[in-house]
N, C-alpha and C positions, 0 to 999 in steps of 0.2 A: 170537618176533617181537614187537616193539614195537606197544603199543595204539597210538589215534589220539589225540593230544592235544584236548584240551576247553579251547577258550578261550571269554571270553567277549567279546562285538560288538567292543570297541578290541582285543583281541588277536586277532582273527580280521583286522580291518583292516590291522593291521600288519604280519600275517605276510605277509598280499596286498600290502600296500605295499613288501615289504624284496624280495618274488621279484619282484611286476610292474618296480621294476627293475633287480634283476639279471634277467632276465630281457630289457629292452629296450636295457639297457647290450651284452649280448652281442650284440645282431643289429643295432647302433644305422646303421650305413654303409648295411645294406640299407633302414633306413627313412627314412632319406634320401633314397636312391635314387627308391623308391618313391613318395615326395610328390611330388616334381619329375617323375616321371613322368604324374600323377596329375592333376598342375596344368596341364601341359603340354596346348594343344590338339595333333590328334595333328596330323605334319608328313607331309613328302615321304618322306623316310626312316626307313621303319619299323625303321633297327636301330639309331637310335636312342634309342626306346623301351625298348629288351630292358636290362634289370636290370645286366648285364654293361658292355657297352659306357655307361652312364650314371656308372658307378661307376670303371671308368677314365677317361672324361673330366674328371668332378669333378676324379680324383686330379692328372691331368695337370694340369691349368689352374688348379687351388685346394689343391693339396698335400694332406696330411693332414688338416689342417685343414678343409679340403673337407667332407670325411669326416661332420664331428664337430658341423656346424654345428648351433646350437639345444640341443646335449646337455643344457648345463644347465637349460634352460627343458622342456625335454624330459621331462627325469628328474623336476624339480618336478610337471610333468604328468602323468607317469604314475606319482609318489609319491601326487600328491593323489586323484587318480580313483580309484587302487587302493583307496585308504584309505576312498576316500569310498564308491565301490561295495562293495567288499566290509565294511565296517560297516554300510550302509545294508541288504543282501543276509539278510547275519546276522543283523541286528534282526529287519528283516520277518519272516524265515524261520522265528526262535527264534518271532516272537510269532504267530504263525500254529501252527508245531506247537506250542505250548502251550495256545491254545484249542481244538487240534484233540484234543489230551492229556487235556484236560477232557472233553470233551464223552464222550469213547468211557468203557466199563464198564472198573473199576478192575480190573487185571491183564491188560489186553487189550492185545496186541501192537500196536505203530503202522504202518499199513501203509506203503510209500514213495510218496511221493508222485507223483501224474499228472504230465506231460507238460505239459499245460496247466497247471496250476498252478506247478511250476517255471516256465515261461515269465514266466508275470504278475506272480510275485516277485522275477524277474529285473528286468523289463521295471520296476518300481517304484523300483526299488534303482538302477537305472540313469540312469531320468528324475530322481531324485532328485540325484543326482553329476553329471552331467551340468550342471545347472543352476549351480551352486556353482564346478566349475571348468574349464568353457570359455574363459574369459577366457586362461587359462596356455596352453591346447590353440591359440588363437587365434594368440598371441603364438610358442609353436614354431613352429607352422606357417611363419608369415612369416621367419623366423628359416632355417628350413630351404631353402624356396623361395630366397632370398638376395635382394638387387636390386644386383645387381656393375651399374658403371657408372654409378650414377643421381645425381642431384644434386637437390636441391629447390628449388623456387624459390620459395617463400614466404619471407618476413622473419621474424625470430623464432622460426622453427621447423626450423633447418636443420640436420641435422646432417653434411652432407658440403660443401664449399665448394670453390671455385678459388683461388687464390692465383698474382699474376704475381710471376715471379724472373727477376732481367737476367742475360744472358746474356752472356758475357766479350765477343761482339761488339757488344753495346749492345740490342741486343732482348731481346724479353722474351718467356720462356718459359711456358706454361698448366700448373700443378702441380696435380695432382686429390687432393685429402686421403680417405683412407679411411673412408667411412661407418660411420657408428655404428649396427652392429648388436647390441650391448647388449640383454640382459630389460627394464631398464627404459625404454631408448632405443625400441625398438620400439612397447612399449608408450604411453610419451606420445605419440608422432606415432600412432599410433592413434585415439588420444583427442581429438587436435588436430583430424583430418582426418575422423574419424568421428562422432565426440562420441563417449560414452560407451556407448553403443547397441553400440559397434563393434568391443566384448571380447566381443559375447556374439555374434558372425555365426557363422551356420552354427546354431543354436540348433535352430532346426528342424528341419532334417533329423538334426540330434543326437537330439535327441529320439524321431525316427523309430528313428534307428538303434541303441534301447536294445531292439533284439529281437536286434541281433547280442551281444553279452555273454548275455541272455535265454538264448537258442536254443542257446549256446556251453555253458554249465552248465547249462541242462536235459538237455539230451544226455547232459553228461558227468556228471550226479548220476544219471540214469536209467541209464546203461550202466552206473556204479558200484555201485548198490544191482542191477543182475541179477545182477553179477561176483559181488559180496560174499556176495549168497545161496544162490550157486553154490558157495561154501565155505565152510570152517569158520573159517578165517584173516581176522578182520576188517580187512585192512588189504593194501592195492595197492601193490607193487612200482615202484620210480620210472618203471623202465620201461614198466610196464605204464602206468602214469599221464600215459604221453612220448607214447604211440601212443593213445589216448583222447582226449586232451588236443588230439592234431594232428586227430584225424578228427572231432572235434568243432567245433573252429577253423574247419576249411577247411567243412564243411558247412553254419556261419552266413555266412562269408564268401564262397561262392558265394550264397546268398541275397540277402544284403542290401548287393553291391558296389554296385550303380549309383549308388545316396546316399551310398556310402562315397567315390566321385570326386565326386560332384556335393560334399558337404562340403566338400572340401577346395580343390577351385577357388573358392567362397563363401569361403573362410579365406585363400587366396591372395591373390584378384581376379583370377585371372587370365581369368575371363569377362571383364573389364573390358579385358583386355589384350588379350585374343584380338578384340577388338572393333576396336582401333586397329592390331592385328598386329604388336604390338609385343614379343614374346615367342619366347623362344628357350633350349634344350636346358637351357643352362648359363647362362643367366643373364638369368630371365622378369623382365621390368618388371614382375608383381605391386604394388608398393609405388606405382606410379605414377598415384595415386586420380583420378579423374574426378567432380572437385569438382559441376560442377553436376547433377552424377545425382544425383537424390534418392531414386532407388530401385534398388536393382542385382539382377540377377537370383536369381531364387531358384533352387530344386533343382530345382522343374517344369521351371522355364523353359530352365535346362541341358541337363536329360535330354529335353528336345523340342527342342533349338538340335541336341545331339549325334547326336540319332535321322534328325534332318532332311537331315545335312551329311554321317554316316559310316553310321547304320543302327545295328539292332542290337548288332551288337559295337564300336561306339563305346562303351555303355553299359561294357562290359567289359574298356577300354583298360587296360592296366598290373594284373590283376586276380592275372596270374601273378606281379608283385612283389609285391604285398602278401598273396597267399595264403604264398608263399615266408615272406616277414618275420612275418606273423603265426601262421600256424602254428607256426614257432617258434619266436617269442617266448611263446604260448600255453602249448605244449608245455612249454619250457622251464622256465613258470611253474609248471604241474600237477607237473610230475616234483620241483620246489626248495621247493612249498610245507610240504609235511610239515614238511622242516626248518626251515624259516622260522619253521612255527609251533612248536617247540622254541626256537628261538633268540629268539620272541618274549614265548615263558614265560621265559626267564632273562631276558630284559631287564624285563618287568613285576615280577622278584620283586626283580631287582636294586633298580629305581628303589624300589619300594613299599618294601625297607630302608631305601633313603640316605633315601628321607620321614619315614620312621618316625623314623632314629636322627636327624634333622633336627630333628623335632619335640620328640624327648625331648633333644636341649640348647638348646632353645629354654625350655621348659619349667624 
């Protein structure tokens, strides 16, 4: 059996970067699904909601494409987080057991680490990435939610318009141009309508929610080190890594759902929407800002509007989507990292040549 590869903080990042995703590329329609669930206050019809039926409507009404929407703002989000959680993860981690390396008598076994302490190195690693790149997470988000139908009506800042064409009987017909949902498109009218404050919404309860990734790899480095001392074989089987990996997911993700909706309604707006009831399945007004609010609801104020209206299991609207999606995307990731991180040692030795042989015809 193959050891475990030893990288160091950037190649540990990258191997996180290259599964996180492949990893979110493979389940990318459920987490689609899942957001517009998510954003969606709940309706009349609860089968609406259900993962399935969400996913054939898209497909019905918005093709494939449907599907796919945000991918690439998506994928840059979950290249940078990966990158940035798991570098940040690693550091902390490496520089912690090394003072902890110090401290203990020379030849003395290192013991694995508590439960609590995984947590708050997680929890570090996390508020740390988090920070850096929510702006991109912001930007999918809206991206995904969609805003089909909307037009702007500010000057200067428009990115969908009317246009009249006469019509062979001499009138004149209303032609709707297709909005510009673009990375960058998105993101200026963000900027425009929020200032700059407005890449970083959902910040907080982000924040909060770095006990879910925490809690995710505490679990699965705690179950990992009983497994491994339970053998002789230093190294876990993908599968075994598949089924750790999900029951670790879905453990942080029952915890820490209610901020995981409230999030993403703050990243939507669609509090804002739900306010005017202007929001629907397949195609939430989200985008629709309410210019003179100078302050929009946070995550409290959600999880008390939702507890108020539905109770309880409002809290837990659409929790079977994204358990679904994340679990195995999770999963996915545990079982593809090992190789990631082989594939991210040949990439580090590849570039570290072309640098090197770069260098010496420079020279």
């Amino acid at each position: 059996m193959s050891k475990p590869v030893k990288l160091t903080p950037f190649g540990a990042a990258l191997a996180g970067a290259l599964s996180g995703c492949f990893s979110t590329a493979v389940v990318y329609p459920l987490d689609v699904a899942k957001t517009r669930i998510q954003a969606l206050p709940k309706g009349k019809d609860k089968d609406n909601l259900s993962m399935l039926s969400v996913i054939v409507r898209i497909f019905s009404r918005e093709g494939l494409a449907g599907l796919y929407k945000g991918f690439g703002a998506t994928m840059l989000n979950t290249f940078s987080m990966q990158y940035a959680y798991f570098f940040f993860y690693s550091f902390v981690r490496n520089s912690y057991m090394t003072r902890l390396t110090a401290r203990l008598p020379k030849g003395s076994k290192l013991p694995p680490l508590g439960v609590g302490t995984e947590l708050l190195l997680g929890a570090i690693a996390g508020a740390l990435a988090q920070i850096f790149t929510i702006p991109v997470s912001v930007i999918a988000t809206r991206q995904q939610v969609g805003r089909v139908g909307q037009s702007k009506s500010r000057a200067g800042s428009t990115n969908a318009s009317r246009t009249n064409t006469p019509a062979p009987n001499g009138t004149a017909t209303v032609k709707e141009e297709k909005t510009d949902d673009s990375f960058l498109a998105v993101g200026r009218e963000i900027v425009e309508e929020e200032g700059i404050t407005g890449l970083w919404l959902g910040l907080k309860p982000g924040l909060v929610l770095t006990v879910n990734p925490a809690i995710t790899y505490g679990v699965y480095e705690r179950v990992k080190s009983i497994m491994l001392l339970a053998q002789s074989d230093q190294s876990m089987s993908p599968w075994f890594s598949f089924f750790v990996g999900a029951f670790s997911k879905t453990l942080a993700t029952i915890v820490t759902y209610p901020y995981i909706m409230a999030k993403v309604r703050i990243q939507a707006r669609s509090a804002d929407a739900e306010d005017a009831q202007e929001s629907s399945i397949d195609a939430p007004k989200a985008h629709q800002y309410h210019h003179n609010h100078s302050q929009h609801p946070g995550a409290i104020d959600i999880l008390r509007r939702v507890l108020q209206k539905e109770g309880l299991v409002g809290w837990y609207q659409g929790m079977q989507a994204q358990i679904i999606k994340a679990v195995l995307s999770q999963a996915l990731l545990f079982m593809s990292k090992e190789q990631f991180e082989r594939w991210a040692l040949v990439i580090m030795i590849a570039f570290a040549r072309l640098s090197s042989g770069g260098a010496a015809v420079t020279a």
